[in-house]
C-alpha positions in Angstrom: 109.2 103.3 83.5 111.7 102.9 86.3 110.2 104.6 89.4 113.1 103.1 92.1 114.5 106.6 93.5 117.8 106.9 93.5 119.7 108.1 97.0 120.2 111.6 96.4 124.8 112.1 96.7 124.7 116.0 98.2 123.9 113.8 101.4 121.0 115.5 102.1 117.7 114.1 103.0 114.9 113.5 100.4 111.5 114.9 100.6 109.3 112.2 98.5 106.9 110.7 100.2 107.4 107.1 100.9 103.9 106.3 100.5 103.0 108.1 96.9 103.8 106.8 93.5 105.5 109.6 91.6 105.1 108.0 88.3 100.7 108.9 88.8 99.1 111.6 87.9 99.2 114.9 90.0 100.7 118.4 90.6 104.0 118.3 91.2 106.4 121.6 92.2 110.1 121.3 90.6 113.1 123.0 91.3 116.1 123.2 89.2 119.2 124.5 90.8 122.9 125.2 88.6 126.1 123.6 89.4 127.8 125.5 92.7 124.6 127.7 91.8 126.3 129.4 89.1 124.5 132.5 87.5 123.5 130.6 84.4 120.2 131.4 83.7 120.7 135.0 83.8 121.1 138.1 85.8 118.6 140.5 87.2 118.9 144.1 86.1 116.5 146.8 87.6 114.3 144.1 89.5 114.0 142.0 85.7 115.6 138.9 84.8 117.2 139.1 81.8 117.9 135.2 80.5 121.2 134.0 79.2 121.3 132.6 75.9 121.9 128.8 78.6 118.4 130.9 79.9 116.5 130.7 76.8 117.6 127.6 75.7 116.2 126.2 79.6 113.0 128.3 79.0 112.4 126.9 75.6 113.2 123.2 76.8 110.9 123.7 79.7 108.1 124.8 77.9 108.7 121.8 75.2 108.5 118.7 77.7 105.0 118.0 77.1 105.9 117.9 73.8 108.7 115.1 74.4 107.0 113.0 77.0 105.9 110.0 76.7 102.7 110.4 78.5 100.5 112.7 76.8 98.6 114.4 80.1 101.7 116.4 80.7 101.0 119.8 81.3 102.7 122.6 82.7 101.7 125.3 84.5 103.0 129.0 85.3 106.9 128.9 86.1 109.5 131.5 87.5 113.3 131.5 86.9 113.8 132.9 90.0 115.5 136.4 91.3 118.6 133.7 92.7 118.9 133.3 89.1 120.6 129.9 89.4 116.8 128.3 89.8 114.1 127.3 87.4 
């Protein structure tokens, strides 16, 4: 597995840790944010987030990577798609 991080090109400044191997074992928090944080995942009506079919399709890939990964301690824990509705 190829753990060199590549320089993220928004120009902003990354938050790894220099000193931890991402590729070990641990909790980790992810975000996942649209393009130009574009509505995508959905919109919220009456304080609920109702997914987009590009929603379900995230939801249902989320909840499949321990499934596809190639390590087989992968598991996740709860997750929000968020009231922004362009995060994961």
């Amino acid at each position: 597995m190829n753990t060199e991080y590549v320089e993220i090109k928004s120009g902003r400044k990354s938050t790894r840790l220099s000193h931890w191997n991402y590729a070990e074992n641990g909790w980790y928090f992810v975000t996942i944010c649209t393009s130009n944080r574009e509505n995508f995942f959905g919109n919220i009506t009456q304080g609920q987030m109702q997914l987009s079919n590009i929603g379900k399709i995230a939801q249902q890939f989320w909840q499949d990577i321990p499934i596809h990964s190639k390590k087989k301690d992968v598991y996740l824990d709860r997750y929000v798609i968020s009231c922004s509705d362009n995060y994961l």
